[in-house]
N, C-alpha and C positions, 0 to 999 in steps of 0.2 A: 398472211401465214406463209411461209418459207417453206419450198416442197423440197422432198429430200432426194438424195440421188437419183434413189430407186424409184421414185414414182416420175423422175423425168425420165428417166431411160425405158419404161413402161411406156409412159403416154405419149414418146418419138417412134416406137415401134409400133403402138399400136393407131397410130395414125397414119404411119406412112403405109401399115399392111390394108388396112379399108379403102385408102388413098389408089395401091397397087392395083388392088382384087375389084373394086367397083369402079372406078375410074372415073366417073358422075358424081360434081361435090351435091347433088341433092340426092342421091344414092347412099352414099356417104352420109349423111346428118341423118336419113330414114334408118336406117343400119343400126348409127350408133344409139338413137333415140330409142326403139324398139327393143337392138338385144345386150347391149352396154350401159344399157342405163346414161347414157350420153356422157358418159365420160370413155375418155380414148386411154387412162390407165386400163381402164376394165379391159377393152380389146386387147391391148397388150399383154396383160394378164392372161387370158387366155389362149392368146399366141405361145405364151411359153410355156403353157400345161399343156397344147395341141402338140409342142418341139419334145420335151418330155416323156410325156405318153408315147409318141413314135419311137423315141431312141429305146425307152421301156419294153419294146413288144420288138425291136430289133436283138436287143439283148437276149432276150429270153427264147426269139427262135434261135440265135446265136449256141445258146445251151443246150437247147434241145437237140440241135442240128449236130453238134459235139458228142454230145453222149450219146446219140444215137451211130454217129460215126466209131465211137471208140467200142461200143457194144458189138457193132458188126465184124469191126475188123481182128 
């Protein structure tokens, strides 16, 4: 079966990121087997709702941080 972009470009990030973070290839396969369901799209998957969520919660104090500037001054 033919994988399609998007799930190579998932499961090169989310490999290289468990690759980074534990640095022990039995580390690594315990990780992915436990909380990926041993697939390295999953981890990447969740690498970019982890990137996501962050920029989400930078945004939003971003506004808060604004209105609250522009209410003061």
């Amino acid at each position: 079966m033919a994988r399609s972009f998007t799930d190579t470009i998932l499961s090169q990030s989310g490999k290289l990121y468990l690759q980074l973070r534990l640095r022990d290839k039995a580390k690594v396969e315990r990780e992915l087997t436990i909380k990926y369901e041993g697939q390295y799209r999953n981890a990447g998957l969740m690498l970019l709702f982890d990137i996501l969520m962050a920029l989400g919660v930078v945004a939003i104090v971003g506004l808060v941080a604004t209105a609250l500037y522009l209410i003061a001054a």
